[in-house]
C-alpha positions, 0 to 999 in steps of 0.5 A: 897548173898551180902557181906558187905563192909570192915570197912576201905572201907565205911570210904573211900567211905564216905570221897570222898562223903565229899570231892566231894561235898566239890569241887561241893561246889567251884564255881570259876568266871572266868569272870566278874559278871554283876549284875543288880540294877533296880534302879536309883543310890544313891537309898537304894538298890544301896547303899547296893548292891556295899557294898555287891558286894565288900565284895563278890569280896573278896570271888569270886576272881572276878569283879562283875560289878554293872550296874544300869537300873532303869525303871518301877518301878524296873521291866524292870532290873529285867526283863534284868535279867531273859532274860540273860543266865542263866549261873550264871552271871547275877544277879539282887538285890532289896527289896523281897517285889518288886520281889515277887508281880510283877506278882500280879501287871502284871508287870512281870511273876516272884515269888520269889521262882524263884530266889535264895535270898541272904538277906542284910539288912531290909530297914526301911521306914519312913513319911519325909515332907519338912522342909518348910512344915508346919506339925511338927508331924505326927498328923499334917500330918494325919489331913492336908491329911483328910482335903484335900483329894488327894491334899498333894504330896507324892514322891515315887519309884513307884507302888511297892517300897518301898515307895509307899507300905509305903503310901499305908498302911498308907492310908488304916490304917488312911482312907486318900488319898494323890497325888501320885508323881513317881520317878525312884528311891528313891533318887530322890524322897528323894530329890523331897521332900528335894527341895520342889517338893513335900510336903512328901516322905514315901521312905526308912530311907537310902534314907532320912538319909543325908537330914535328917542330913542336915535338909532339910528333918524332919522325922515324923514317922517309918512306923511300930509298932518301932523307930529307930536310926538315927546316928547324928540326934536321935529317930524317933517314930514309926507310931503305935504311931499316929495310934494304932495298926499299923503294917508293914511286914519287907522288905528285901533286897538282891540279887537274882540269878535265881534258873535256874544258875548252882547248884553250883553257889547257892551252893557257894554263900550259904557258903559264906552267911553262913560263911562270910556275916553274920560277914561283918562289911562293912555291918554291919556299913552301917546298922547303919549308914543308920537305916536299920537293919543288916540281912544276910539270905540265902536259906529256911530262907531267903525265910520264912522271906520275905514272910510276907511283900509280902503277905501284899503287895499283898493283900493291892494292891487287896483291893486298885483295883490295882492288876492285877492278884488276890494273891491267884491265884499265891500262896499268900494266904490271910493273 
């Protein structure tokens, strides 16, 4: 016959399990972080990583070295950070939508339920043309790319940033085709289209936004169903404006740990997000300074909120012949 346990021992018993997993909670570096930014410097996700990492160095007590390695389209730092030990000290950042369709595309055997998400901002896409060009409206652009099939120049990251994922929407939604002009990172391609190098650029608002004050790039449109804010130079319309209808999945960026680090490194940095992140004024002043949208998440919601844009990613490179491996193969079902 069992005897049940005095009161007093049950409160003990309960008060080590909470104290226990209170210190398997605490993840303490003791060397230098490498983090891992696939993408050229300047670009958005170097600019809100080195934001992020000095905000996390106050919480970690320890140096977390950002270290760029740009290179097919964000797949070859990415994939530097897979092969590293997993041993909690080595991460890599980016936009969700990236990391999640790299398999599709057969650039890297990767899904984004392999990685611990640790969600930033959103990154808004906007249709910048060069102040030179002669398109003064989105209406104006639409028409010029019908009119000239696959003749007007369109900087991008790549096949798979943000930009080219931008592009690609809109000419599936506008029935047009353009000449696509790749870049290793967003700011080049930003500045390709401020320099006359090419006509427009459909990179991200972070990456446009000092051109744009400067006046060397005029914005036309947001590439979705809003407007947005940008700070010294007004209203930019959304694109549903000039093509009814249209819509695009949020993008969000973050850093992404592997899911094979210790628990408790994910066990920290999940308190963190919870507890710090998600009232960082760092952070939040560069949202607005830079038309993104201030967005810490972590864990099942951070997964939950990237997985829209990945599913229209992936399936808008399917329809365009340019996945290699079919969606619904690797869990993304057709939406």
């Amino acid at each position: 016959m069992k005897t049940a346990l005095p009161l007093r021992h049950l409160l003990i018993a309960s008060l080590l399990t909470v104290v226990s997993a209170s210190a398997m909670a605490q993840w303490k570096p003791d060397r230098p972080i490498t983090l891992i930014v696939p993408w050229a410097p300047g670009g958005s996700t170097d600019q809100v990583t080195r934001v992020t990492a000095a905000e996390l160095e106050k919480h970690l007590g320890q140096k977390i070295v950002v270290m760029n390695q740009p290179g097919a389209s964000g797949s070859v730092g990415t994939k530097n950070a897979m092969a590293a030990p997993a041993d909690g000290y080595t991460w890599t950042a980016g936009g969700a939508k990236d990391l999640g369709t790299y398999k599709v595309l057969g650039m890297l055997d990767t899904s984004a339920t392999d990685w611990n998400l640790y969600l930033n901002v959103a990154h808004i896409a906007v249709v910048g043309v060069n102040a030179d060009a002669p398109y003064k409206t989105m209406t104006e652009l639409l028409a010029a790319m019908k009119a000239k099939p696959g003749v007007v120049s369109v900087a991008t990251a790549g096949v798979n940033s943000s930009g080219h994922s931008a592009i690609e929407a809109i000419a599936r939604a506008a029935g047009v085709t353009y000449k696509h002009v790749t870049y290793d990172g967003g700011a080049p391609a930003a500045v390709a289209a401020a320099s006359g190098e090419t006509e427009v650029t459909t990179q991200l608002a972070a990456e446009q936004t000092d051109m744009i004050r400067a006046k060397k790039i005029r914005p036309l449109a947001v590439v979705g169903d809003k407007s947005i804010e940008i700070e010294g130079f007004g209203t930019i319309p959304p694109l549903s404006q000039f093509i009814p209808g249209f819509k695009d999945p949020i993008n969000y960026f973050g850093i992404f740990v592997p899911k094979a680090a210790p628990p408790v490194v994910a066990q920290t940095l999940d308190k963190i997000w919870a507890t710090e992140m998600v009232k960082s004024e760092a952070l939040r002043k560069y949202a607005q300074a830079r038309g993104a949208m201030f967005a810490p998440m972590a864990g099942d919601e951070a997964q939950k909120a990237v997985f829209p844009a990945i599913q229209s990613y992936a399936w808008t490179q399917q329809a365009a012949g340019k996945a290699k491996v079919s969606p619904d193969t690797v869990g993304i079902p057709k939406p």
